[in-house]
MARKOL-526149 format. One record per residue (C-alpha): x, y, z; residue number from 1; residue in three letters. Coordinates in Angstrom, 1 decimal, decimal comma, always signed. Example, Ala and Ser with C-alpha at 12.3 -4.5 7.8 and 13.67 -1.06 7.14 Angstrom:
<pts>
PT	east	north	up	num	residuo
PT	+12,3	-4,5	+7,8	1	ala;
PT	+13,7	-1,1	+7,1	2	ser;
</pts>
This chain:
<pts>
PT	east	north	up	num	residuo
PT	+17,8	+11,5	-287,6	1	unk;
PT	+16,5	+10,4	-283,9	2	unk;
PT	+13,8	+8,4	-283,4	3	unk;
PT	+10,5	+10,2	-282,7	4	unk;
PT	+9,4	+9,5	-279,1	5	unk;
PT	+5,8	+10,1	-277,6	6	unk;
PT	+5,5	+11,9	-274,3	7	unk;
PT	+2,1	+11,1	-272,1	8	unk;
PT	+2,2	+14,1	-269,7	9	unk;
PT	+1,0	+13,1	-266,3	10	unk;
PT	-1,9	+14,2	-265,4	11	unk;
PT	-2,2	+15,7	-262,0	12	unk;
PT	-5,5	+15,8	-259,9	13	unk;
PT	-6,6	+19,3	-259,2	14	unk;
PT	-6,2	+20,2	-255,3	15	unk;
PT	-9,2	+20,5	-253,9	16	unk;
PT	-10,8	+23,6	-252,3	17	unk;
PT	-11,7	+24,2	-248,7	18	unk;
PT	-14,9	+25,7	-247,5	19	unk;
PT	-15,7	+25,8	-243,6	20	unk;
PT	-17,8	+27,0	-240,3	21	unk;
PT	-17,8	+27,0	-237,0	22	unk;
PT	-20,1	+27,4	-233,7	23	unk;
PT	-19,3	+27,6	-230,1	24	unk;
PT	-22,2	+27,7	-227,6	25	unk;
PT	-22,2	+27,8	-223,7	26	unk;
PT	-24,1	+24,7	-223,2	27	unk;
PT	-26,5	+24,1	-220,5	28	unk;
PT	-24,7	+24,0	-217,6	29	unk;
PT	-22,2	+26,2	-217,4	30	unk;
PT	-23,2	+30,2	-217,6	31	unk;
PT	-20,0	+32,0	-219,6	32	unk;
PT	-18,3	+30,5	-222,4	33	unk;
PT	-14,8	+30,2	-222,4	34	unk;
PT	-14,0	+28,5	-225,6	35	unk;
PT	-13,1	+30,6	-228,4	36	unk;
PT	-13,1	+29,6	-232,2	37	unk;
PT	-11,2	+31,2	-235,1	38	unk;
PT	-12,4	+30,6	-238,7	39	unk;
PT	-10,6	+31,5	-242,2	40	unk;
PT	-12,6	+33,0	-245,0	41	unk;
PT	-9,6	+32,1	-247,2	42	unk;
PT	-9,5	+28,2	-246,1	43	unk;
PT	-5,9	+28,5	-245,0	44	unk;
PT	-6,3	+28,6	-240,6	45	unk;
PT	-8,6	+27,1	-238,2	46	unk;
PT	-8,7	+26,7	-234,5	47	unk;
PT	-10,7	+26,0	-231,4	48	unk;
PT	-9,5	+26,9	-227,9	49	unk;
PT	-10,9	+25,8	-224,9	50	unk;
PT	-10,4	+28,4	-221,4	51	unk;
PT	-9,7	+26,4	-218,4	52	unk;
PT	-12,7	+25,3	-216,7	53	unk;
PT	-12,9	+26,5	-212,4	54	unk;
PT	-9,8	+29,0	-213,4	55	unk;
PT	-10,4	+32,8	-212,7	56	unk;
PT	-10,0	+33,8	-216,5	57	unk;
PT	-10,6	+30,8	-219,1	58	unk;
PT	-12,2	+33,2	-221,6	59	unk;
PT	-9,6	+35,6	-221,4	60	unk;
PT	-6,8	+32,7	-221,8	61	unk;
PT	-8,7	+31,0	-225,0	62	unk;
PT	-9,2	+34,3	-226,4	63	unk;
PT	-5,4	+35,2	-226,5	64	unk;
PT	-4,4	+31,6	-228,2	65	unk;
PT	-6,8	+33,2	-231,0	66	unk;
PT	-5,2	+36,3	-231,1	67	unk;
PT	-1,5	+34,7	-231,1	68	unk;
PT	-3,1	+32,0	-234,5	69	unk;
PT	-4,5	+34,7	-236,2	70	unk;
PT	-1,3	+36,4	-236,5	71	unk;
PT	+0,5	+34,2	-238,5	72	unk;
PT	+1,4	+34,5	-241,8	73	unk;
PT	-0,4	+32,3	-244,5	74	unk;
PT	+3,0	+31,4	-246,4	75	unk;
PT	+5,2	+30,5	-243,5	76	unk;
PT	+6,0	+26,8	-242,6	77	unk;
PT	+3,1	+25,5	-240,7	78	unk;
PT	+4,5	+23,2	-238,6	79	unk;
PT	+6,6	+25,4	-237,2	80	unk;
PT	+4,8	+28,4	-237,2	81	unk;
PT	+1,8	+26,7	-235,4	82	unk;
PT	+4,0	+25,8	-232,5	83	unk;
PT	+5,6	+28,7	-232,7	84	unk;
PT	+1,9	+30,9	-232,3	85	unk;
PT	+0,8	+28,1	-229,5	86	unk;
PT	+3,9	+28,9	-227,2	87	unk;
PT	+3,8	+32,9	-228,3	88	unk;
PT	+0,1	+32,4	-226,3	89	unk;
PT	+1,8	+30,4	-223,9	90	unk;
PT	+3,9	+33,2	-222,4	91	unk;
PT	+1,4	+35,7	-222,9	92	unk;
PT	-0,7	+33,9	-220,9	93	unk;
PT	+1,6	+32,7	-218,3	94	unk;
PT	+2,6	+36,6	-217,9	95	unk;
PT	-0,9	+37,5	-216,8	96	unk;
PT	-1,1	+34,8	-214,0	97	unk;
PT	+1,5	+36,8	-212,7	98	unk;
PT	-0,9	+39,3	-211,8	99	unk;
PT	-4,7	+37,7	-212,7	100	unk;
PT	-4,0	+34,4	-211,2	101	unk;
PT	-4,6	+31,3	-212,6	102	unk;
PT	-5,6	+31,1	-216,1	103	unk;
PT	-5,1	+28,6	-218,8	104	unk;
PT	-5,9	+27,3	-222,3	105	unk;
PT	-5,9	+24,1	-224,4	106	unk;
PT	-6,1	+24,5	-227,7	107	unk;
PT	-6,3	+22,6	-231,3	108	unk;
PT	-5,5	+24,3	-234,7	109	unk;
PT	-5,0	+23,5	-238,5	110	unk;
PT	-3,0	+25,0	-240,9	111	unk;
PT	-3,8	+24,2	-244,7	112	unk;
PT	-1,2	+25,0	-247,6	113	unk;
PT	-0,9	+23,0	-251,0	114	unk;
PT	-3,9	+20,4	-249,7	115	unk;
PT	-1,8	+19,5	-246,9	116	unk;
PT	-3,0	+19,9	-243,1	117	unk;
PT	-0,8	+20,5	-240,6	118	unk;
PT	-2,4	+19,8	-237,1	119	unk;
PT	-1,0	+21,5	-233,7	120	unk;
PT	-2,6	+21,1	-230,0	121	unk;
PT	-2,1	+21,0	-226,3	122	unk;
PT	-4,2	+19,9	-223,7	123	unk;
PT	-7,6	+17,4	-225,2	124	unk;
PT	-9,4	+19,8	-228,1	125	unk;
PT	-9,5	+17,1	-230,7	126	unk;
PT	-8,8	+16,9	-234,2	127	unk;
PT	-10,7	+14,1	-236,4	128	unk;
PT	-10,8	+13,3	-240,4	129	unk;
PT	-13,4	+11,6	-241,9	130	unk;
PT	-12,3	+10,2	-245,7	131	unk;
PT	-14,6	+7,3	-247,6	132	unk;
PT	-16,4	+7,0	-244,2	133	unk;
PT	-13,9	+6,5	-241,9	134	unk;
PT	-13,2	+8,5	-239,2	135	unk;
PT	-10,0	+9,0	-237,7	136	unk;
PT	-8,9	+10,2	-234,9	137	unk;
PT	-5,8	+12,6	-235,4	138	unk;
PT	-4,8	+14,3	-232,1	139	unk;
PT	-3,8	+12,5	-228,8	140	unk;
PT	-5,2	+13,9	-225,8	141	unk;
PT	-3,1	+15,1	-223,2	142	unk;
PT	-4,9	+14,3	-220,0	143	unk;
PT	-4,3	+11,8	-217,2	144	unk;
PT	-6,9	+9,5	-218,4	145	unk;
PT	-4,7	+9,0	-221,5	146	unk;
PT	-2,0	+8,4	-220,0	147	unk;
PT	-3,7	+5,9	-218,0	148	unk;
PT	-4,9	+4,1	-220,9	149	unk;
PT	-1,3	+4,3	-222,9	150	unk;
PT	-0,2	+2,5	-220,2	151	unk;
PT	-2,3	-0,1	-220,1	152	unk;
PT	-3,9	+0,8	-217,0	153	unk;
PT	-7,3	+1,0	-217,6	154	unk;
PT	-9,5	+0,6	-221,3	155	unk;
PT	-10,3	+2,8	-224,0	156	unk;
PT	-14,0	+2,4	-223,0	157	unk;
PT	-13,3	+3,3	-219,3	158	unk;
PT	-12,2	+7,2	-219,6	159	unk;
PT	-15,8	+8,6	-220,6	160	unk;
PT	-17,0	+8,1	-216,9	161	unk;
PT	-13,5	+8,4	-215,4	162	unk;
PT	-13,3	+10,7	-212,0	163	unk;
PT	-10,3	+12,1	-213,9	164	unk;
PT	-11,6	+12,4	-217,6	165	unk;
PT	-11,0	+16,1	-217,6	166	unk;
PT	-7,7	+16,7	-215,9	167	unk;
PT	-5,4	+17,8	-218,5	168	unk;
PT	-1,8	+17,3	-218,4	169	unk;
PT	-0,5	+20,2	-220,3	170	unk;
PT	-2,5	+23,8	-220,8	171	unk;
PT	-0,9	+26,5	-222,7	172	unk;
PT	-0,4	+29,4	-219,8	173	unk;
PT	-0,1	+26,8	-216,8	174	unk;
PT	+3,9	+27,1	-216,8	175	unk;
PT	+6,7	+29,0	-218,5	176	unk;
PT	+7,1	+26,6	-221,6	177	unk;
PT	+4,8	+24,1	-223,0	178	unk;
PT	+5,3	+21,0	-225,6	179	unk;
PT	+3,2	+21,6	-228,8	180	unk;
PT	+2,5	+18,1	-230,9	181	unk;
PT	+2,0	+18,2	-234,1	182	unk;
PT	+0,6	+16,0	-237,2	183	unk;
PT	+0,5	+16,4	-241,2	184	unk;
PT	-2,5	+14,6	-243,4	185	unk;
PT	-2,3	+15,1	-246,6	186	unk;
PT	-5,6	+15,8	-248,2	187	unk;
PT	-7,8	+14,6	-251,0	188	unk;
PT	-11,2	+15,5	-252,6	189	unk;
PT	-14,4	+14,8	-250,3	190	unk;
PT	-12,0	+14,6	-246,8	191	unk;
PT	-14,0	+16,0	-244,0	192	unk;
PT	-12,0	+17,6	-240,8	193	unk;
PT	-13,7	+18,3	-237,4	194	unk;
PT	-12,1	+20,6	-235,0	195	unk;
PT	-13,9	+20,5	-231,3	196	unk;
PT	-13,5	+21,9	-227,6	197	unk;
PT	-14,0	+18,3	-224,8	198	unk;
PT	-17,3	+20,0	-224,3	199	unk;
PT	-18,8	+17,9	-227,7	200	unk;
PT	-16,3	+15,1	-227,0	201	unk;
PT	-18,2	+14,5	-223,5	202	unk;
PT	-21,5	+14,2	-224,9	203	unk;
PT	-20,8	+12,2	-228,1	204	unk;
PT	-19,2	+8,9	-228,7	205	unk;
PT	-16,7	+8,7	-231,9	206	unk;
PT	-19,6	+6,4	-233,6	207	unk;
PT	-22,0	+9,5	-233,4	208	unk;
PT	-19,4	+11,8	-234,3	209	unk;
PT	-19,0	+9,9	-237,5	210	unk;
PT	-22,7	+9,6	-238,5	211	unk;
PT	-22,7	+13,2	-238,2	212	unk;
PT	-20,0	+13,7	-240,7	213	unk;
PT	-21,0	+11,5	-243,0	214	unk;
PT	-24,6	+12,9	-243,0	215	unk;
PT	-24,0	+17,0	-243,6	216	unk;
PT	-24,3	+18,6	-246,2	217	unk;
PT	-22,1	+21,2	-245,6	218	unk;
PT	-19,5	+22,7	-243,2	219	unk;
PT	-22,1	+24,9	-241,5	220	unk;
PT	-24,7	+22,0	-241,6	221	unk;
PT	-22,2	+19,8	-239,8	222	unk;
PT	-21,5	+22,2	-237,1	223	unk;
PT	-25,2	+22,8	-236,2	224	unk;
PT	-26,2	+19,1	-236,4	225	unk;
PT	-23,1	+18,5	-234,0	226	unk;
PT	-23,9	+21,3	-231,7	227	unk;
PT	-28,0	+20,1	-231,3	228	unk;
PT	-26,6	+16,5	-230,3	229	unk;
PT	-24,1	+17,6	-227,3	230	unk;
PT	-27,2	+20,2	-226,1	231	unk;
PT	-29,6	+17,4	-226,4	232	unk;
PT	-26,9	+15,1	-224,7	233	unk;
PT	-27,0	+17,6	-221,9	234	unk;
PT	-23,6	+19,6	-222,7	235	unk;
PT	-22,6	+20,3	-219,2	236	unk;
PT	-19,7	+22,4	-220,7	237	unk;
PT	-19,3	+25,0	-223,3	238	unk;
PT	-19,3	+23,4	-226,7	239	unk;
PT	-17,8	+24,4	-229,8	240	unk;
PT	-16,8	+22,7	-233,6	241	unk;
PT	-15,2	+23,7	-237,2	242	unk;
PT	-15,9	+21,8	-239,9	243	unk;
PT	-13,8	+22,1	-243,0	244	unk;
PT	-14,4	+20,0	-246,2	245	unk;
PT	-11,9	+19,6	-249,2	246	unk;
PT	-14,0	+19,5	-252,3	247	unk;
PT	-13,4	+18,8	-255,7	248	unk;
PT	-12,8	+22,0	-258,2	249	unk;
</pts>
């Protein structure tokens, strides 16, 4: 007869769920918005787009990155099927400056399947997480600033007052092809992620970025808190955030 064995299952923390909101706003500056935002009911997709600013259609330009994202399938691989959505918008849009002009869009957008976010951008809409009340920074902006400060030419504490703070170096429409980047966090219970156009990134520093999170209450709460600081910090451009929490079952 065999000796009796005891099995201790592993136990297996639940996933958590994933509630959010967004806003977008024109600021008080400028007088048309041309950032569009797409939010997901279901928790799965999420995305800011920012229009090129001084360009004959921005709005037009961010609002076809939205309709290319919120095409995609919920079950394909994100990774590639972000990319895949961000250069389908690319050549739309880089079709209609054959006949509109110039027109571009920079974009940021998450993808969550099995508590696991998939990040994709171009151009300096920003992507941040928040976990035990840290906040991290998880997109790299492509502008000239950037690469200024990669290489050591000027400081991190130099680009908010740069000449040059806003000129991106890649903007989905601006040429036949564009490079998407892309990033995967895996998630956990009481993670915060903060989706935002450079329009809230102008006005507010990282430090009061990460008060913010840490303070709301909610995905909707964090938006509107976030939104009244860039308007109140002036918000010489159009504006716009999506908040998404994981929280526990």
């Amino acid at each position: 007869m065999s000796k009796a064995t005891t099995v201790i299952p592993r136990i297996v923390p639940a996933q958590p769920v994933f509630s959010g909101a967004g806003l977008t706003h024109v600021g008080v500056v400028r007088e048309k918005n041309e950032d569009s935002i797409l939010t997901d009911p279901t928790g799965v997709l999420w995305a800011v787009a920012d229009g090129m600013g001084g360009y004959s259609f921005g709005d037009v330009a961010s609002d076809m990155v939205i309709d290319a994202l919120s095409e995609l399938s919920d079950d394909g691989l994100a990774g590639p099927s972000l990319q895949a959505a961000l250069r389908d918008a690319n050549a739309r849009i880089y079709r209609e400056t054959q006949t509109r002009g110039s027109m571009g869009s920079t974009a940021v957008a998450l993808m969550i399947q099995n508590a696991i976010a998939t990040i994709a951008w171009v151009g300096d809409c920003r992507a941040y997480l928040q976990r035990a009340g840290a906040l991290r920074l998880l997109t790299h902006d492509h502008t000239v600033v950037q690469d200024m400060v990669d290489r050591a030419l000027i400081g991190q504490e130099e680009t908010r007052n740069h000449p040059e703070r806003h000129v991106v170096t890649r903007a989905i429409g601006h040429m036949a092809e564009v490079e998407v980047d892309t990033t995967v966090v895996p998630l956990v219970p009481d993670d915060r992620l903060m989706l935002c156009s450079d329009g809230l990134t102008g006005c507010l520093s990282d430090q009061d970025i990460a008060q913010h999170m840490a303070r709301a209450g909610s995905p909707k709460m964090l938006c509107t808190t976030l939104l009244a600081a860039a308007l109140e910090a002036g918000a010489t451009d159009n504006v716009s955030v999506v908040a998404v929490f994981a929280e526990r079952r």
